[in-house]
C-alpha positions, 0 to 999 in steps of 0.5 A: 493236207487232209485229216488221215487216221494211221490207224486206218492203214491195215484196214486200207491195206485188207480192203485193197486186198479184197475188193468187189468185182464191181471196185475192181472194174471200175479200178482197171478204168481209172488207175495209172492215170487214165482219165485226163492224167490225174492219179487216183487211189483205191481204198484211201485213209481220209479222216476216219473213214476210208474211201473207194477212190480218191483224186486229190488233184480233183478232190475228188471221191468215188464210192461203189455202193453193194446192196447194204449201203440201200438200208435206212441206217446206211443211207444216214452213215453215208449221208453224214459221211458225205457231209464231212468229205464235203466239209473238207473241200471234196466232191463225192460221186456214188455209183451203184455195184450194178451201175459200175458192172453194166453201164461201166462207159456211163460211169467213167464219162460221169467221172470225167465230167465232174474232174475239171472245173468248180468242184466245191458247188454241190454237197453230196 
């Protein structure tokens, strides 16, 4: 069982409420078990942090990066982020809101590729 924050649960519930355009499209790709059969989430507790998307079956984690996340101090937050869901066994992908909007087909095949198989090899 994965480290979970209860405290996290209103914000999960408000970013669900409100999410990008670019999370929403790439959310219509992905849920009700869409790719290979496998449920994703939106907006998961996972620790004390909260991610865009998360496959347990593949441990997998999905983020769709907007433009904040280019700065140098976000950068190091996602950095650190990504070391401790790594920490714990999960694979993390990034895509941009950009990738996500234009390139959709590219992104749904990447996330494909990388839910079977070893997914504990490469940190984020």
């Amino acid at each position: 069982m994965l480290p979970y924050n209860k405290n996290l649960k209103p914000s999960s519930r408000q970013l669900r409420s409100n999410m990008t355009d670019a999370e929403r499209h790439l959310w219509s790709k992905i849920r009700r078990k869409q790719l290979k059969g496998y449920q994703f989430y939106r907006q998961k507790p996972i620790g004390d942090y909260i991610v865009d998307f998360f496959c347990p079956k593949a441990k997998l984690v999905i983020e769709v990066d907007g433009g904040q996340h280019f700065s140098d101090e976000t950068r190091e937050y996602d950095r650190m982020r990504g070391e401790y869901l790594h920490s714990l066994g999960l694979r993390v992908l990034r895509f941009t809101n950009s990738d996500v909007l234009t390139r959709i087909e590219a992104v749904v095949e990447s996330i494909n590729e990388n839910m079977g198989g070893n997914l504990g090899g490469n940190p984020p």
